[in-house]
C-alpha positions as CSV (number, residue, x, y, z in Angstrom):
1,X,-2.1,-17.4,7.1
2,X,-0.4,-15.0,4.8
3,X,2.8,-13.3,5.2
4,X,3.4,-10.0,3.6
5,X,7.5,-8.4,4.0
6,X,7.6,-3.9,3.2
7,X,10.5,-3.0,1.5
8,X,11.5,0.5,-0.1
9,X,10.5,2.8,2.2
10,X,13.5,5.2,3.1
11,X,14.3,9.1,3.0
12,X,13.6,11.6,0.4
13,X,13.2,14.8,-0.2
14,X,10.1,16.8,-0.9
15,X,9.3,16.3,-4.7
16,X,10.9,13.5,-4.8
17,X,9.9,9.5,-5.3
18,X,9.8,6.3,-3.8
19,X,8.6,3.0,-4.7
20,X,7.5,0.1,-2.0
21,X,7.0,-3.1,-2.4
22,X,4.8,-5.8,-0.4
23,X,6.0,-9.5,-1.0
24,X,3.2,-12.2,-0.5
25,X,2.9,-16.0,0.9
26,X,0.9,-18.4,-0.3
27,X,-0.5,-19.3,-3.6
28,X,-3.4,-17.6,-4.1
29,X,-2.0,-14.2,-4.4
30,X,-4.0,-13.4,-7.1
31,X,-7.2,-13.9,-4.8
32,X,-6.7,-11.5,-2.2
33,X,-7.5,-7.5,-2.9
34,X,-4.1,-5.5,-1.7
35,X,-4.0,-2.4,0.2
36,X,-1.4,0.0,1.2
37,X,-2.4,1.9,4.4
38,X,0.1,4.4,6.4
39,X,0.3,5.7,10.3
40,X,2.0,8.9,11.0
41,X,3.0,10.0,14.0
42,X,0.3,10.9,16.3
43,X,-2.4,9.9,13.5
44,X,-4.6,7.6,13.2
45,X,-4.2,5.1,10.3
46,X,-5.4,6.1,7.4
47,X,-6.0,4.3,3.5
48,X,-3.6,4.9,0.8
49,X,-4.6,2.7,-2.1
50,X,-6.4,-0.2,-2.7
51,X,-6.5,-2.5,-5.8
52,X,-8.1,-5.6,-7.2
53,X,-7.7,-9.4,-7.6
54,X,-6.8,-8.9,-11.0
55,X,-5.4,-5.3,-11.4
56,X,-8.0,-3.6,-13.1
57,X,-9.6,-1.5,-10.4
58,X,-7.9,0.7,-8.2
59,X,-8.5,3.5,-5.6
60,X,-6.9,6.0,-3.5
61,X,-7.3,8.3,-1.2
62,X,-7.8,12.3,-2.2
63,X,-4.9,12.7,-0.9
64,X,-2.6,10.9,-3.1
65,X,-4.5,11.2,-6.3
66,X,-2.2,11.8,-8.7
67,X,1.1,11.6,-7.2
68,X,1.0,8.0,-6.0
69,X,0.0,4.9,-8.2
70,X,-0.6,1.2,-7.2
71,X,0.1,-2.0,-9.3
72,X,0.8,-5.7,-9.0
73,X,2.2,-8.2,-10.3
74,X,0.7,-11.8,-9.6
75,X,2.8,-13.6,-11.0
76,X,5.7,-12.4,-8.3
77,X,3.6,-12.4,-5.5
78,X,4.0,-8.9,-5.2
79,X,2.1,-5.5,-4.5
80,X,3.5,-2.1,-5.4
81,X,3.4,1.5,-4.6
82,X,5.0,4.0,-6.6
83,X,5.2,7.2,-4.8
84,X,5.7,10.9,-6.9
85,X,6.2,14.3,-5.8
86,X,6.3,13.5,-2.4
87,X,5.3,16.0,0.7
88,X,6.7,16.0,4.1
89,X,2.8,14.9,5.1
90,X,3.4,11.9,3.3
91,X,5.8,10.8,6.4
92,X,4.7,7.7,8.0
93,X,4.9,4.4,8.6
94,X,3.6,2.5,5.7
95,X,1.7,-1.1,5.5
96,X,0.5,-3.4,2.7
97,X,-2.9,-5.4,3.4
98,X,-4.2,-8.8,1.7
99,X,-8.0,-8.6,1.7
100,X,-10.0,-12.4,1.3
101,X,-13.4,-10.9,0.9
102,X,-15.0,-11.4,-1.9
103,X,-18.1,-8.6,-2.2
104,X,-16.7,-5.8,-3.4
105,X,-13.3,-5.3,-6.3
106,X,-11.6,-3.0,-3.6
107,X,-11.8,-1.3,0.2
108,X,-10.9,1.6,1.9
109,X,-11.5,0.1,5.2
110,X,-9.2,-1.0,7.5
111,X,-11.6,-3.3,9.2
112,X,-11.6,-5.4,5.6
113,X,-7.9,-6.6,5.8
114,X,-7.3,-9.7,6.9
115,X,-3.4,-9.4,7.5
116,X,-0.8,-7.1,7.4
117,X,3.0,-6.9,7.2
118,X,4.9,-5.1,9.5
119,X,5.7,-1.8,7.9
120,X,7.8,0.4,6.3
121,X,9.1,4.2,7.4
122,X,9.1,6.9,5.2
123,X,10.3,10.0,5.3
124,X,10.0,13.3,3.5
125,X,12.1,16.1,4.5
126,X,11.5,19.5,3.4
């Protein structure tokens, strides 16, 4: 069982930045892939960002090339997400997700996470 705690999420404004972090049980941190996933209202979840054991493959989705940027430290436990130029369709609830498979450096699916923590909202205004 792994336990993963959200924090950072909040209100901004349009163009503006946020960073979240995902806090991780357990002592084999540095074996799970970490995702970052988000749910807006009336939407189905969607992928974010995805990144490997070690850090050194990442991937996102189209629509946060370039603005968002994931990272980790292993040593902490701890998954990032460092959000730029934010847009009010960036509003939603967002998740972190510890992965244990082993096949692949990173996924985009949902159905590959293993556990999740229990969100963070946040909100863009324009």
């Amino acid at each position: 069982q792994v336990q993963l705690v959200e924090s950072g999420g909040g209100l901004v404004q349009a163009g503006g930045s946020l960073i979240l972090s995902c806090a991780a049980s357990g002592r084999t941190f540095s074996s799970y892939v970490m995702g970052w996933f988000r749910r807006a209202p009336g939407k189905e979840r969607e992928f974010v960002a995805a990144i490997s054991r070690s850090g050194t493959n990442t991937d996102y989705a189209d629509s946060v090339k370039g603005r968002f940027t994931i990272s980790r430290d292993n040593a902490k436990n701890t998954v990032y997400l460092q959000m730029n130029s934010l847009k009010p369709e960036d509003t939603a609830v967002y998740y972190c997700a510890v992965s244990h498979h082993l096949n692949r450096a990173v996924y985009a699916s949902a159905g590959e996470y293993d556990y999740w923590g229990q969100g963070t909202q946040v909100t863009v205004s324009s």
